[in-house]
N, C-alpha and C positions, 0 to 999 in steps of 0.2 A: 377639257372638252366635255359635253355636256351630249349622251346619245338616248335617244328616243328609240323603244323597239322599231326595228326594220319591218315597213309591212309594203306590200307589191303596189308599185303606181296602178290604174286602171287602165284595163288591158282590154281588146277589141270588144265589143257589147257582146253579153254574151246575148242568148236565147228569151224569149218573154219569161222570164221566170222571176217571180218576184222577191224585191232585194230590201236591205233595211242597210239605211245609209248614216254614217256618223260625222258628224260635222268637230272637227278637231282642230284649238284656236291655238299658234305659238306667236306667245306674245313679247318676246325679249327675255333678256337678261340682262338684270337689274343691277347694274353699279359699273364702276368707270374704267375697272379692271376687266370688265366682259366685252369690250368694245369691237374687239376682233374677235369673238369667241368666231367658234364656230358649232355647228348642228348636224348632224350628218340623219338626215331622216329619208327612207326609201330610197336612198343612193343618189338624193339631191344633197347639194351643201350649199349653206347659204352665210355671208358674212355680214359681221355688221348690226346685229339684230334687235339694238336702239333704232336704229329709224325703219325695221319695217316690221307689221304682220301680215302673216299669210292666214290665209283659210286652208287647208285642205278636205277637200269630200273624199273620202277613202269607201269605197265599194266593200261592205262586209256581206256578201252573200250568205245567206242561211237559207237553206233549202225548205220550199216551205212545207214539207210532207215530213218534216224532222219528228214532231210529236204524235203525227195520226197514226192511231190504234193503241198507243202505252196507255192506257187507261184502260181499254179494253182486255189485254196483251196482263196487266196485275190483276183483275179482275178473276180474268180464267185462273193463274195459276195460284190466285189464293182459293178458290171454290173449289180449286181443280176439277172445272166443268162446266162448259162450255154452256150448257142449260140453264148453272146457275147462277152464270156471270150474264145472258140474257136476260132470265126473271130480276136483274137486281138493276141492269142498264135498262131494261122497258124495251130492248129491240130484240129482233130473232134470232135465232139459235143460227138458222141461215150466215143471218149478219155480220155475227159473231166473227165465225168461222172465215167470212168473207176477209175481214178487217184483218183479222191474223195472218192468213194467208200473205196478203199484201204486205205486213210487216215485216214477214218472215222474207220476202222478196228482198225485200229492201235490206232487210240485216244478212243476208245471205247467207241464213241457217237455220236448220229448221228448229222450232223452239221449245217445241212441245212433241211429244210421245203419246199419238192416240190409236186406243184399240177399242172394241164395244162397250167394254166396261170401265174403263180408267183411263185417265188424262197425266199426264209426268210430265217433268219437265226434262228437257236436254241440256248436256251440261253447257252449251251456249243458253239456254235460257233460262237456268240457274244463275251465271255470271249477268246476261243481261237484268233477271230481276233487283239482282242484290244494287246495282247501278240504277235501276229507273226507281225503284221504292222511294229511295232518299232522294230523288229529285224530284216526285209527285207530292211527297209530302211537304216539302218547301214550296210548291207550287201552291200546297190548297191554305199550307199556312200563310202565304201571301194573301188569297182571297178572305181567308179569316180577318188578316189584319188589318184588310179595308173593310171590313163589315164593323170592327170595334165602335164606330160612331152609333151605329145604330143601338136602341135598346131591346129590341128582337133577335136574343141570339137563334142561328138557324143550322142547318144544316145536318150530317150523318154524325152520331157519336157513339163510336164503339169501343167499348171496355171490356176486358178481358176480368172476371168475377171466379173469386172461390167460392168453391159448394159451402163453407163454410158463414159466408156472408148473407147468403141466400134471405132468411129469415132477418136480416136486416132490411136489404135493399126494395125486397115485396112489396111487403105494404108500403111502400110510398112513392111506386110506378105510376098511381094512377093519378095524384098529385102534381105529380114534375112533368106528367103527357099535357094534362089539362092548362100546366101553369107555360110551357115552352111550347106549343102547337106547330111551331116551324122546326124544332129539332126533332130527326127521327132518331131512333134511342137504338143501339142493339147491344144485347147481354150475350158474353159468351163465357156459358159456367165451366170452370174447367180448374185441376188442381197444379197444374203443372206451371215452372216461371214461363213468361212470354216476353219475348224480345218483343216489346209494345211496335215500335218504330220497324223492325224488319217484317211484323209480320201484318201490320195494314190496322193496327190498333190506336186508338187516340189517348187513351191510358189503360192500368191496370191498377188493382185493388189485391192487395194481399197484406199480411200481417209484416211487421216490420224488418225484422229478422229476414228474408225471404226476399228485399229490395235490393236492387245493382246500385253500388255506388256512384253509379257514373247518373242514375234518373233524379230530378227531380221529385221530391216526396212530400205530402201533404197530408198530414194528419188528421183525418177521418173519428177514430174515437181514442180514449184515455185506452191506458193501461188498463187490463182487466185481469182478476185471476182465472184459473182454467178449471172446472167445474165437473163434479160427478154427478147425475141427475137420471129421476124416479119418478114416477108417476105416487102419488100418496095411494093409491089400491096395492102397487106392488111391494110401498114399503109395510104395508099394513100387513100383508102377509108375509113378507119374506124379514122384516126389520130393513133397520140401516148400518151396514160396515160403520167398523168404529176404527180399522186400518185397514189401507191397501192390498193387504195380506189375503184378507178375510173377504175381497171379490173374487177368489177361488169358490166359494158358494154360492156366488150370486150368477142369475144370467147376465153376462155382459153384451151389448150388441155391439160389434168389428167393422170397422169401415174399412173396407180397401179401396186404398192409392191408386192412382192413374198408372203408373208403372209396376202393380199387381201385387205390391208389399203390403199389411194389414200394419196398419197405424197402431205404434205402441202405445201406451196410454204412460204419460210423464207426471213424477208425485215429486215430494221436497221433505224434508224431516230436521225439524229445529230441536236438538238436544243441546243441552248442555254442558255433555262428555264430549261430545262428539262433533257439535257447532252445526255445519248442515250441510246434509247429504242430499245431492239429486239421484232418483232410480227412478230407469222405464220397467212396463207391467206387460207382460203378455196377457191379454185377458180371454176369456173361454165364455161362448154362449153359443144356441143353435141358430145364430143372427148375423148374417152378414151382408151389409150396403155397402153402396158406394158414394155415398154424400152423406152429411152431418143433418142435414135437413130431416134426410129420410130416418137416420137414427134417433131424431129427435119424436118425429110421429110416433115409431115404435113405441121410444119411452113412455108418451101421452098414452098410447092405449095398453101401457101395462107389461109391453112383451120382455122390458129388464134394462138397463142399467146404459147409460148413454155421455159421452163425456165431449165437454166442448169448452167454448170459452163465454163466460159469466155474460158480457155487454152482448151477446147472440142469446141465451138463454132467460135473461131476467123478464121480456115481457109475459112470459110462459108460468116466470117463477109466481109471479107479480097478478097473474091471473087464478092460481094455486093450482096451476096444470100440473105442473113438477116443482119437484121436491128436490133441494141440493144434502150432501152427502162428504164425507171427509174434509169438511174445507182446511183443516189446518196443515193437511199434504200438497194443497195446491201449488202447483206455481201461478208464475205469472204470465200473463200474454204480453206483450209490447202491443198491442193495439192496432189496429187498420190504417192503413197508408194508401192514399190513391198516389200514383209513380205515371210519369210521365218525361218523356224526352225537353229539355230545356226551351226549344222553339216554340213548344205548343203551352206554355206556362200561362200566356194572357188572352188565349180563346175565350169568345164567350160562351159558346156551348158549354165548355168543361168546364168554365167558372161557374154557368148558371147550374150545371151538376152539383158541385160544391158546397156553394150557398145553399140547394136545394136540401141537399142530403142535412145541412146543419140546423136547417129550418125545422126538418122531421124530428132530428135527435137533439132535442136544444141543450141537452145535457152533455153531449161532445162535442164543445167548441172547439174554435182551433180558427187563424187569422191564416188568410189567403193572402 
């Protein structure tokens, strides 16, 4: 026997409410042994199914208020604010508020946690978000994927950016605005991993090491070593360290971490007795930032001793803003990876990203 899921004959009309109807063909069963089969579908049985098709219209109701406000409803709780999930949808804060409300009706919980100053979410709308996210995102990857015809990629493209990238990806915003007019671009600098996909991102950009193996990964630049660097005033006065050791004299400038730890500075040591040793350096200066970028200014105006990775710093070098220092202690970097969820792999926003970025650095290729 051969069963079909059980779904409910149509049963009295319901109310004006509008319905999306499925047309469902059973056409036989094919060969001389099914002659008697039988079917058992919605608690009809039918014999004999060589000589007949049926049509059935099966009434699949979806309510048609199923998706009004989830777009509004992710909006707020990634802003977590009601003002700034207005200014970004074009309607009122009024609005806003309105649509939720009504959500909130309909889910029969409240979802959010608001007082004058902060917006939270409730643990129903914790679970709700983590459920609507991944279906919004399949949503707009669908309208992506009917845009691939087009050679006008368009739309919102947000990446999550390390401060350490910063000085790459600058100079060549005004380029990718000018060359993509339909995509609006948003940067969010920040040091920390991002669940790209949970948290309303289109990808992310971090050094390789530092990617989930579960993303998608695109390699952005080569391998680079990792760099101590000077402005030539300061090495004119101070010299240059000929070991790691010997930055106990020097002023060093400290980045500190998003999670409030001050960045060790990591060296390498190739002997011959001894083959090769990795050691991190606590380093000492009256300097401490919180992004690579801004340590890098420092170094350019002299204030002391700044350490990064080479393919960030070479246009600097290359300008003879700064001066590199110990390179035979260096390690290595693994290089820059844009990371993204598998579905969004053939967007053209984020490929005309790609391409763009490879356009800028022609010297870090890499195939899409």
């Amino acid at each position: 026997m051969v069963f079909f899921p059980a779904l409910r004959r149509k049963a009295v009309a319901p109310t004006a409410r509008p319905r999306f109807r499925r047309v469902i063909v059973v056409r036989g069963i094919v060969g001389a042994s099914s002659l008697f089969a039988q079917i058992i579908f919605g608690g009809i049985q039918f014999d004999n199914l060589q000589k007949y098709e049926r049509v059935f219209k099966v009434d699949l109701i979806m309510r048609a208020d199923l998706l009004d406000g989830i777009v509004v409803f992710t909006r707020v709780a990634e802003r977590r604010s009601f003002t700034a999930a207005a200014l970004e949808l074009g309607v009122t804060p009024a609005a806003i508020s309105w649509t939720v409300k009504q959500l909130e009706a309909r889910v029969g919980a409240p979802l959010f946690t608001r007082t004058t100053r902060s917006v939270g979410l409730t643990q129903a709308g914790q679970l709700f978000l983590e459920q609507a996210t991944a279906g919004i995102a399949y949503v707009e990857a669908a309208y992506e994927a009917a845009q691939r015809l087009s050679d006008n990629p368009r739309g919102l493209l947000r990446l999550s950016v390390p401060y350490v990238a910063q000085t790459l990806i600058e100079p060549m915003l005004k380029g990718f605005t000018d060359a993509y007019p339909d995509i609006e671009l948003e940067l969010v600098f920040e040091d920390r991993f991002v669940d790209v996909a949970g948290e309303g991102y289109d990808a992310g950009i971090r050094v390789g090491e530092m990617i989930a193996q579960d993303m998608v990964a695109v390699r952005l630049t080569q391998a680079s070593p990792r760099v101590v660097v000077g402005s030539p005033a300061y090495f004119a006065d101070r010299g240059k360290p000929l070991r790691p050791e010997e930055l106990e004299h020097h002023a060093c400038i400290n980045i500190r971490l998003a999670g409030g730890a001050v960045y060790r500075w990591d060296f390498v040591e190739h002997s011959k007795e001894n083959g090769t040793r990795s050691f991190v350096m606590d380093v000492e200066g009256r300097l401490t930032v919180n992004g690579p970028a801004t340590s890098l200014s420092a170094a350019q105006a002299g204030v002391g001793l700044a350490y990064n990775i080479e393919v960030v710093v070479e246009p600097l070098i290359r300008e003879g803003l700064l001066e590199k220092c110990l390179e035979a202690f260096m390690p290595i970097s693994p290089g820059f990876f844009i990371y993204f969820p598998d579905r969004k792999q053939a967007l053209p926003k984020l490929r005309a990203f790609i391409d763009y970025w490879h356009h800028y650095h022609p010297s870090q290729t890499t195939v899409f």
